[in-house]
MARBA-694467 format. One record per residue (C-alpha): residue in three letters; x, y, z. Coordinates in steps of 0.2 Angstrom, whole numbers, padded with zeros to 4 digits, always signed. Example, Ala and Ser with C-alpha at 12.3 -4.5 7.8 and 13.67 -1.06 7.14 Angstrom:
2
ALA+0062-0022+0039/SER+0068-0005+0036/
END
This chain:
377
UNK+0000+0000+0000/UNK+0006+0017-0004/UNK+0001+0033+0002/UNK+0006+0048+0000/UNK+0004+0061+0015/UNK+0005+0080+0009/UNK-0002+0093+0021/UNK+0000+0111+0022/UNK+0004+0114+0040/UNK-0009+0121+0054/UNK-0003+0141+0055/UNK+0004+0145+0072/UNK+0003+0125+0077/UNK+0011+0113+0067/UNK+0022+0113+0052/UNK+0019+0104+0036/UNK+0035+0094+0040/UNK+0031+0089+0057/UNK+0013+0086+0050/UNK+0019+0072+0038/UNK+0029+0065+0053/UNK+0014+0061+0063/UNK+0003+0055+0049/UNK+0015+0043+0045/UNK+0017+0038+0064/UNK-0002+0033+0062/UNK-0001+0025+0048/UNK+0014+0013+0053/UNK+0003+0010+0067/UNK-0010+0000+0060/UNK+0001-0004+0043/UNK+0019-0004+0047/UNK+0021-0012+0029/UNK+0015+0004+0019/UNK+0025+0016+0011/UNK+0020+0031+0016/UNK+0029+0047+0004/UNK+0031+0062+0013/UNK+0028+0078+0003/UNK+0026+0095+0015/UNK+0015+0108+0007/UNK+0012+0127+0005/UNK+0004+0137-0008/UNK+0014+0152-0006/UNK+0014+0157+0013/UNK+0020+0155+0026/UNK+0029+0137+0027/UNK+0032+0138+0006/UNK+0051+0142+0008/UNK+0053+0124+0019/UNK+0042+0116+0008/UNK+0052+0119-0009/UNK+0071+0120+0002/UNK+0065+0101+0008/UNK+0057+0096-0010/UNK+0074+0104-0019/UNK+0086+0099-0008/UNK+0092+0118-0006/UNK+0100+0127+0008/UNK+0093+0144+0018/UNK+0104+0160+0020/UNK+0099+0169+0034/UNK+0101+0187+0038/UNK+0095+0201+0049/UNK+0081+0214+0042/UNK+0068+0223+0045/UNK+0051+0217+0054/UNK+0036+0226+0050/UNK+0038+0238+0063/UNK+0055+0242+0058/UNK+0065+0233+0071/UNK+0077+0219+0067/UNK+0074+0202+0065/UNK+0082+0188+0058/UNK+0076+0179+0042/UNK+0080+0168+0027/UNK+0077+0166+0011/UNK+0082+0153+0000/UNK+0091+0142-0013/UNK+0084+0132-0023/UNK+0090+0114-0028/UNK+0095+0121-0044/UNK+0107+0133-0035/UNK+0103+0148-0046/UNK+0081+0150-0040/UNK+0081+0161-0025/UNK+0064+0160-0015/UNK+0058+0174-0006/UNK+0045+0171+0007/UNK+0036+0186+0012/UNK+0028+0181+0028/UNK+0050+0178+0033/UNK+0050+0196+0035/UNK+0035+0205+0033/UNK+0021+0190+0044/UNK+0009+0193+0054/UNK+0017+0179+0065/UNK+0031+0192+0068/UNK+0018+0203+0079/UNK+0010+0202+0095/UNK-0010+0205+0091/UNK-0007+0223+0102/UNK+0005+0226+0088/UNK-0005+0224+0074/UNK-0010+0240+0064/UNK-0009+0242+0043/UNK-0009+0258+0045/UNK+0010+0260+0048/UNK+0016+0242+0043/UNK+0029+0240+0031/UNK+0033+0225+0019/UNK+0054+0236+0019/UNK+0059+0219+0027/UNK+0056+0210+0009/UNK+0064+0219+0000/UNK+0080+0218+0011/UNK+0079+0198+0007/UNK+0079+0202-0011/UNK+0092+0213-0009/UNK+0103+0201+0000/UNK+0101+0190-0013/UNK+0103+0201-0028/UNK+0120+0206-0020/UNK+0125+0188-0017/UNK+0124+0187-0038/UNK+0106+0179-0040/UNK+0092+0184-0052/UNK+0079+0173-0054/UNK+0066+0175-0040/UNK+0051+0166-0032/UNK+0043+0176-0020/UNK+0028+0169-0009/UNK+0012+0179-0004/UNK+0004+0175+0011/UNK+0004+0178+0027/UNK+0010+0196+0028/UNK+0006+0210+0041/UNK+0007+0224+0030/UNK-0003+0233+0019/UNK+0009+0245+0009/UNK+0005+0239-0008/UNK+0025+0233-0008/UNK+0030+0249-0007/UNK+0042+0247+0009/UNK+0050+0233-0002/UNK+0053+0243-0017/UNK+0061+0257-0004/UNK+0072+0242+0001/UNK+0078+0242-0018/UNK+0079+0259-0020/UNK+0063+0266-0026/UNK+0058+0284-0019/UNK+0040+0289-0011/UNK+0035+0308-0010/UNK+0022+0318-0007/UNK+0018+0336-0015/UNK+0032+0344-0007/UNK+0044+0333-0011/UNK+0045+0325+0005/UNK+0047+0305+0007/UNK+0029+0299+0013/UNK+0030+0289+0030/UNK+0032+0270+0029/UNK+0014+0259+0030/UNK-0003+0260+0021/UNK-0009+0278+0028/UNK+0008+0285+0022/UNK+0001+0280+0004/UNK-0013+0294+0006/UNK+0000+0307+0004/UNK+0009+0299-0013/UNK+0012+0313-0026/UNK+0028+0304-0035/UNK+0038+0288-0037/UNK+0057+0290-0042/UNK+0061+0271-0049/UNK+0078+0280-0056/UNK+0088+0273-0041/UNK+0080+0255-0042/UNK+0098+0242-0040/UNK+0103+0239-0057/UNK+0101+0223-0055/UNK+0082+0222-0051/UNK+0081+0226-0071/UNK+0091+0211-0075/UNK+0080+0198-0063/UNK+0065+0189-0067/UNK+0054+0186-0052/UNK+0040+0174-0051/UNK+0024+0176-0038/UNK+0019+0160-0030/UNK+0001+0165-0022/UNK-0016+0158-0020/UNK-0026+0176-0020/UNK-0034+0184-0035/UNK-0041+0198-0024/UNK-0038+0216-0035/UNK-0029+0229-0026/UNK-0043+0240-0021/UNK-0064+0241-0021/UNK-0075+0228-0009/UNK-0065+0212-0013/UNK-0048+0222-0012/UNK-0034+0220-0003/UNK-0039+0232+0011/UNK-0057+0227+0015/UNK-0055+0206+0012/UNK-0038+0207+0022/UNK-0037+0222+0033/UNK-0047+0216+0050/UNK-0036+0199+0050/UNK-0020+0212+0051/UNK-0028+0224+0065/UNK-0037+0235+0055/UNK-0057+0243+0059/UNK-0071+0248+0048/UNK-0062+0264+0048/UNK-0047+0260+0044/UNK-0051+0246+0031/UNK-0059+0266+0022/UNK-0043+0273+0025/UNK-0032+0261+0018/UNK-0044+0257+0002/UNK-0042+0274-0002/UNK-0024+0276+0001/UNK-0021+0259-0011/UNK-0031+0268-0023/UNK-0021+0284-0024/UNK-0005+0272-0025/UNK-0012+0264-0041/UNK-0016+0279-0048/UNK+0004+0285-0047/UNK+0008+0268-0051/UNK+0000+0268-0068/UNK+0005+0287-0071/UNK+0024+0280-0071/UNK+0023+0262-0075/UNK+0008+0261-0088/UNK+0002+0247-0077/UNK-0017+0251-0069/UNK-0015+0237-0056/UNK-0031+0243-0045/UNK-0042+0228-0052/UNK-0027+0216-0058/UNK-0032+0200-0052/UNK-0019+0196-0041/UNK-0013+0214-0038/UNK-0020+0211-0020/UNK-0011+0199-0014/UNK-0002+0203+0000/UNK-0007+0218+0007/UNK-0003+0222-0012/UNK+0013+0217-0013/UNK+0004+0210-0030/UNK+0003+0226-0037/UNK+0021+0231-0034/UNK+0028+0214-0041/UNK+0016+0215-0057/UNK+0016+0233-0061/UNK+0037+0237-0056/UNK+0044+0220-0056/UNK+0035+0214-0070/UNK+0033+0197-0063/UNK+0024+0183-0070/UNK+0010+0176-0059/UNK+0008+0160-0054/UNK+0000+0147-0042/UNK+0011+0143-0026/UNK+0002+0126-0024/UNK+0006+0120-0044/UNK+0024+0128-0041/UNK+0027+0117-0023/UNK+0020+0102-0033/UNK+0031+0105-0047/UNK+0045+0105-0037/UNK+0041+0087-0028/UNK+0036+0081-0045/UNK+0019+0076-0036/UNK+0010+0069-0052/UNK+0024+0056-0053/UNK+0024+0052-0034/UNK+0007+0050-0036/UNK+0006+0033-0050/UNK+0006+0017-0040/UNK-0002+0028-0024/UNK-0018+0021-0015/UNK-0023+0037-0006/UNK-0018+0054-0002/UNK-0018+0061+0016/UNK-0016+0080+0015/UNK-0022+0093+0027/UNK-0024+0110+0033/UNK-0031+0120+0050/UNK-0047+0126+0044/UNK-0057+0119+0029/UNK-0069+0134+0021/UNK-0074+0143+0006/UNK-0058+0146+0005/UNK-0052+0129+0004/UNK-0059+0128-0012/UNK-0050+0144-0020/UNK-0034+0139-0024/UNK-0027+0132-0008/UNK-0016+0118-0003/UNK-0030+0105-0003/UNK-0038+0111-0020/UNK-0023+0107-0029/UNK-0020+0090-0022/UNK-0037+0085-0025/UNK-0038+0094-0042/UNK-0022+0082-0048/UNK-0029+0065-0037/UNK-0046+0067-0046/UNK-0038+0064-0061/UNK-0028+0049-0056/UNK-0045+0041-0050/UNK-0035+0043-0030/UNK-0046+0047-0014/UNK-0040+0063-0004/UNK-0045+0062+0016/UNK-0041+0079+0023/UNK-0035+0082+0041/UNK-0039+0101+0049/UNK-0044+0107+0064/UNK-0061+0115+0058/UNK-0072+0108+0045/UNK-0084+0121+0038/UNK-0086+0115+0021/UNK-0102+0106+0017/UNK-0104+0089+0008/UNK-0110+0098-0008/UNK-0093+0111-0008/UNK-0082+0093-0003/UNK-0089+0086-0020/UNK-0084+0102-0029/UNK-0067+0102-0022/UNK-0063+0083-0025/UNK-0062+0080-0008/UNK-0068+0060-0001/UNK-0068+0064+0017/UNK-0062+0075+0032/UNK-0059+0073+0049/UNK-0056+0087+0064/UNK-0039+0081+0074/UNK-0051+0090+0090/UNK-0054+0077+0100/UNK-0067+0087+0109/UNK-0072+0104+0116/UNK-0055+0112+0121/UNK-0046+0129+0121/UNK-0038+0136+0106/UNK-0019+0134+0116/UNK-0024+0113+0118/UNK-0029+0111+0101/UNK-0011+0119+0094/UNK-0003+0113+0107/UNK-0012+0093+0102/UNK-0011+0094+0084/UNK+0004+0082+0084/UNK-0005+0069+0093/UNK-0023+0071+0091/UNK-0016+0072+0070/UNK-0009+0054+0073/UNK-0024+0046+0082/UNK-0035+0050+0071/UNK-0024+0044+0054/UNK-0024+0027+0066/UNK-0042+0027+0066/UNK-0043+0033+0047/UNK-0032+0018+0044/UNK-0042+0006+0055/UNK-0058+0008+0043/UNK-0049+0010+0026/UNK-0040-0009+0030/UNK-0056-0014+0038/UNK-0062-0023+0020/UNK-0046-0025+0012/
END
């Protein structure tokens, strides 16, 4: 019997790679004869750069940047198997998992950090980039990662606007004369799962701002602020980003990546799988375990899960998905792909015992999964 276990990890709990550890603890349980493939997952956020250092056999280089506040912390970016693909992960240096939840607040966030990765690497001689959108704290619309690589942001006066979404408000001008050289001569690739536009009701600011600190009011603010930024945006590039699908990603690190770095957009789950050649790994396999903390709506947009059902459908290959909510219904699990899925919450519990469980409660219940697939074979 072979199985392939592919996970996204749980956010804040457990990472994909730890994940596929405890699956394959449960399986061995009850069939200590199957060969279980690990593949750990991500579809661009946080958890992507392990996913495709560990499916590439790559190394990390880590360094010390900026957080989205502006003070130092350390982080990584890293090198592909292929020792020339550089993946940039935004949530390394720009995450929501860098802040306490007091600290949380668009309004002054900066994705600066990010563009200190890509300047490392730029400087270290590569020039074809991966960067992965998820996760982030920010809601700059990338422009604190093109300030990084030396764009300039001012107002009527002439002055540089403050770093964060609010500062946008005040854009007059953007100087990409002292952009490095070598950004012109790199070709950078997104891997995200979000077609949210830039700005409007499905745009960066309303869709993603309250899960980043913001309020009703400041969700207005920093619309209109994104909005403003588009406008200059297209005035110098040519590129009206403000409904680019896409262009949202981030915060709207999108926008700055399509309409400055010209980057090609792509799907982080198809690029992860790429890189562990999943199709292949999957001829010969019996079932896919894969998994995720919460499965919703929007599970079925282009997550983790959707592209591993999306690719076992066609192999004829049941999927059982592990989170730790299930909010899809049986109709939306027949749209997805999905054959079953099974909360690891053993019961009523706090949010701290659920993350702190995931590893075992994850193998318990592959044991039981396990008991009832075997049970007529």
């Amino acid at each position: 019997m072979k199985i392939i276990i592919a996970p996204d990890s749980f956010k804040g709990s457990i990472s994909a790679q730890d994940l596929c550890e405890s699956i394959r603890g449960g399986i061995e349980a009850v069939v200590p004869s199957a060969e279980a493939v690990e593949l750990p997952m991500a579809d661009g956020g946080e958890g992507t750069l392990d996913a495709l250092i560990y499916a590439t056999k790559g190394t990390k280089c880590e360094c010390e940047v900026k957080d989205p506040l502006g003070r130092p912390v350390k982080a990584s970016y890293g090198i592909m198997g292929d020792g020339q693909t550089v993946m940039i992960e935004m949530a390394q240096a720009s995450g929501l998992t860098l802040l306490q939840e007091s600290d949380r607040n668009p309004l002054i966030t900066s994705s600066y950090g990010t563009g200190e990765l890509i300047r490392r690497a730029l400087r270290a001689g590569y020039r074809k980039f991966v960067v992965g959108l998820g996760g982030s704290a920010t809601n700059d619309g990338g422009a604190g990662m093109l300030r990084a690589l030396g764009a300039s942001f001012t107002d009527e006066s002439g002055a540089q606007i403050p770093e964060g979404g609010a500062g946008l408000a005040q854009l007059s001008a953007i100087d990409l004369s002292g952009l490095d050289s070598a950004v012109r001569e790199s070709a950078f690739r997104i891997a995200g799962d979000v077609t949210n536009p830039l700005c409007g009701p499905s745009g960066a600011s309303s869709v993603f701002g309250p899960q980043k600190g913001a309020t009703e009011e400041m969700v207005r603010r920093l619309d209109e602020a994104l909005n403003r930024y588009g406008e200059v945006l297209l005035q110098v590039t040519g590129t009206d980003v403000r409904q680019m699908p896409g262009s949202g990603a981030a915060g709207g690190m999108g926008a700055a990546l399509l309409a400055v770095l010209q980057a090609e957009s792509g799907s982080g789950i198809d690029l992860v799988m790429e890189a562990v050649d999943f199709e292949d790994k999957l001829q010969g396999a019996s079932m896919v375990i894969t998994g995720e903390g919460r499965l919703d709506r929007q599970t079925l947009s282009g997550k983790v899960i959707a592209g591993i059902c999306r690719k076992a459908r066609a192999n004829q290959i049941p999927v059982i998905a592990l989170c730790g909510r299930m909010d899809l219904t049986a109709e939306e699990m027949d749209e997805l792909g999905l054959t079953a899925a099974f909360s690891i919450v053993p019961g009523p519990c706090t949010l701290e015992e659920a993350m702190a469980g995931a590893s075992l409660w994850a193998r318990l219940r592959t044991e039981q999964i396990m008991r009832l697939y075997t049970m007529n074979r």
